[in-house]
N, C-alpha and C positions, 0 to 999 in steps of 0.2 A: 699213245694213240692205239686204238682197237682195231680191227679188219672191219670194213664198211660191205656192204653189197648194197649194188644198184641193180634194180631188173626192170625191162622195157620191152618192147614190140622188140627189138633186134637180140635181145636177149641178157645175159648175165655178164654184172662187172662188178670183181673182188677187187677190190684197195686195200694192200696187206697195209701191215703195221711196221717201225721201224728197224724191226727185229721179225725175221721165220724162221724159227726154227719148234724145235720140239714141244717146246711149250705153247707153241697155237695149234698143236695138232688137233683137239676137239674141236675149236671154235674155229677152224678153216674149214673142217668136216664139216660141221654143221650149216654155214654158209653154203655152199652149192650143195649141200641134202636137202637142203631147205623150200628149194624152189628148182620148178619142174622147166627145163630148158627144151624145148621142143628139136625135134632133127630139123636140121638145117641152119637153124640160128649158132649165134657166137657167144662163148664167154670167153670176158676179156678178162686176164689178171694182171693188175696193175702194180707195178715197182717202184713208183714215184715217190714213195716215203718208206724203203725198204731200204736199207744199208748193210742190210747182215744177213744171211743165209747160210743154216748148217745141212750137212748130208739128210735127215729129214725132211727137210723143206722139200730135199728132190725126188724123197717119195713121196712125200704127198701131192707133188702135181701128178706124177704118173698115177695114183691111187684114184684121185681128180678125175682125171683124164678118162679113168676103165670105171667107175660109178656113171659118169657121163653120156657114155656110150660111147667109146672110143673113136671109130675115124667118121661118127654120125654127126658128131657135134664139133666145130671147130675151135679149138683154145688158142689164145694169142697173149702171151706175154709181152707187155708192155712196159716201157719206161724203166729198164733194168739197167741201173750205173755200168758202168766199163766192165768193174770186178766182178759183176755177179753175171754180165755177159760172158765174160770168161769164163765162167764156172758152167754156163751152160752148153758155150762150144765144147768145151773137156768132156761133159759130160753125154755129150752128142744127141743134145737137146732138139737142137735145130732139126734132126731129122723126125721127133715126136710134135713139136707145137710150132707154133708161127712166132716169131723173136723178130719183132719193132724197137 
Protein backbone atom coordinates (compact mmCIF):
# COMPACT_ATOMS: atom_id res chain seq x y z
CA UNK A 1 0.00 0.00 0.00
CA UNK A 2 1.12 3.56 -1.07
CA UNK A 3 0.63 7.11 0.89
CA UNK A 4 -3.00 8.26 -0.26
CA UNK A 5 -3.78 12.19 0.19
CA UNK A 6 -7.23 13.44 0.59
CA UNK A 7 -7.72 17.34 0.32
CA UNK A 8 -11.02 19.26 1.15
CA UNK A 9 -12.56 22.50 2.46
CA UNK A 10 -10.97 21.66 6.14
CA UNK A 11 -7.84 20.76 4.55
CA UNK A 12 -5.02 17.93 3.98
CA UNK A 13 -5.09 14.13 5.01
CA UNK A 14 -1.96 11.74 4.38
CA UNK A 15 -2.63 8.00 4.98
CA UNK A 16 0.91 6.62 5.27
CA UNK A 17 1.56 3.27 4.08
CA UNK A 18 2.63 0.19 6.24
CA UNK A 19 5.97 1.08 6.53
CA UNK A 20 7.70 5.10 7.08
CA UNK A 21 10.55 5.11 6.85
CA UNK A 22 13.39 6.34 4.59
CA UNK A 23 12.22 5.03 1.59
CA UNK A 24 8.99 7.26 1.45
CA UNK A 25 11.01 10.06 1.85
CA UNK A 26 10.17 11.64 -1.90
CA UNK A 27 6.81 10.41 -2.18
CA UNK A 28 5.80 11.86 1.52
CA UNK A 29 7.35 15.16 0.17
CA UNK A 30 5.57 15.28 -2.59
CA UNK A 31 2.28 14.69 -0.91
CA UNK A 32 1.87 17.94 1.15
CA UNK A 33 4.28 19.79 -1.79
CA UNK A 34 1.62 19.01 -3.84
CA UNK A 35 -1.22 20.91 -2.53
CA UNK A 36 -1.47 24.27 -1.17
CA UNK A 37 -3.03 24.18 2.72
CA UNK A 38 -4.26 27.49 3.52
CA UNK A 39 -3.41 29.24 7.37
CA UNK A 40 -5.75 28.05 9.48
CA UNK A 41 -6.84 24.81 8.20
CA UNK A 42 -5.46 21.16 9.25
CA UNK A 43 -3.46 18.44 7.92
CA UNK A 44 -4.27 15.32 9.41
CA UNK A 45 -1.65 12.49 9.08
CA UNK A 46 -2.88 9.37 9.32
CA UNK A 47 -1.39 5.98 11.22
CA UNK A 48 -4.16 3.60 10.60
CA UNK A 49 -2.03 1.32 8.25
CA UNK A 50 1.49 2.35 9.53
CA UNK A 51 3.22 -0.47 11.80
CA UNK A 52 6.70 0.60 11.27
CA UNK A 53 8.51 3.76 11.78
CA UNK A 54 12.26 4.65 11.51
CA UNK A 55 14.25 7.90 12.83
CA UNK A 56 13.39 9.35 9.29
CA UNK A 57 10.03 9.14 9.39
CA UNK A 58 10.48 11.79 12.43
CA UNK A 59 12.16 14.10 10.38
CA UNK A 60 10.17 14.28 7.86
CA UNK A 61 7.16 15.37 9.98
CA UNK A 62 9.19 18.01 11.41
CA UNK A 63 10.45 18.81 7.74
CA UNK A 64 6.36 18.53 7.00
CA UNK A 65 5.64 20.65 9.58
CA UNK A 66 8.48 23.93 8.59
CA UNK A 67 7.35 23.49 4.49
CA UNK A 68 3.77 24.06 6.03
CA UNK A 69 4.24 26.86 7.89
CA UNK A 70 5.03 25.87 11.00
CA UNK A 71 2.55 27.02 14.05
CA UNK A 72 0.23 28.45 10.86
CA UNK A 73 -1.04 25.47 9.86
CA UNK A 74 -2.20 22.73 12.47
CA UNK A 75 -0.78 19.03 12.08
CA UNK A 76 -2.51 16.13 13.95
CA UNK A 77 -1.38 12.83 13.95
CA UNK A 78 -3.72 10.40 13.92
CA UNK A 79 -4.48 6.69 14.65
CA UNK A 80 -0.78 5.86 15.79
CA UNK A 81 -0.61 2.07 17.39
CA UNK A 82 0.79 2.18 21.15
CA UNK A 83 4.53 1.66 19.86
CA UNK A 84 4.77 4.41 17.57
CA UNK A 85 2.94 6.57 20.29
CA UNK A 86 5.72 5.83 22.21
CA UNK A 87 8.16 6.74 20.04
CA UNK A 88 6.44 9.94 19.86
CA UNK A 89 6.24 10.62 23.60
CA UNK A 90 10.31 9.77 23.65
CA UNK A 91 10.61 11.92 21.14
CA UNK A 92 8.68 14.84 22.60
CA UNK A 93 6.42 15.03 19.89
CA UNK A 94 3.35 15.89 21.73
CA UNK A 95 4.81 19.27 22.36
CA UNK A 96 5.26 19.89 18.11
CA UNK A 97 1.80 18.30 16.73
CA UNK A 98 -1.48 17.27 18.04
CA UNK A 99 -1.31 13.13 18.98
CA UNK A 100 -5.14 11.39 18.71
Amino acid sequence: MSISTNSNEKGLSIVLAERFDFGEVDRFRRCYESVKVPKGKSVKIDFKNTRYIDSSALGMLINAKDYLGGSEVKIKLVNANEQIKKIFSISRFDMKFDIE
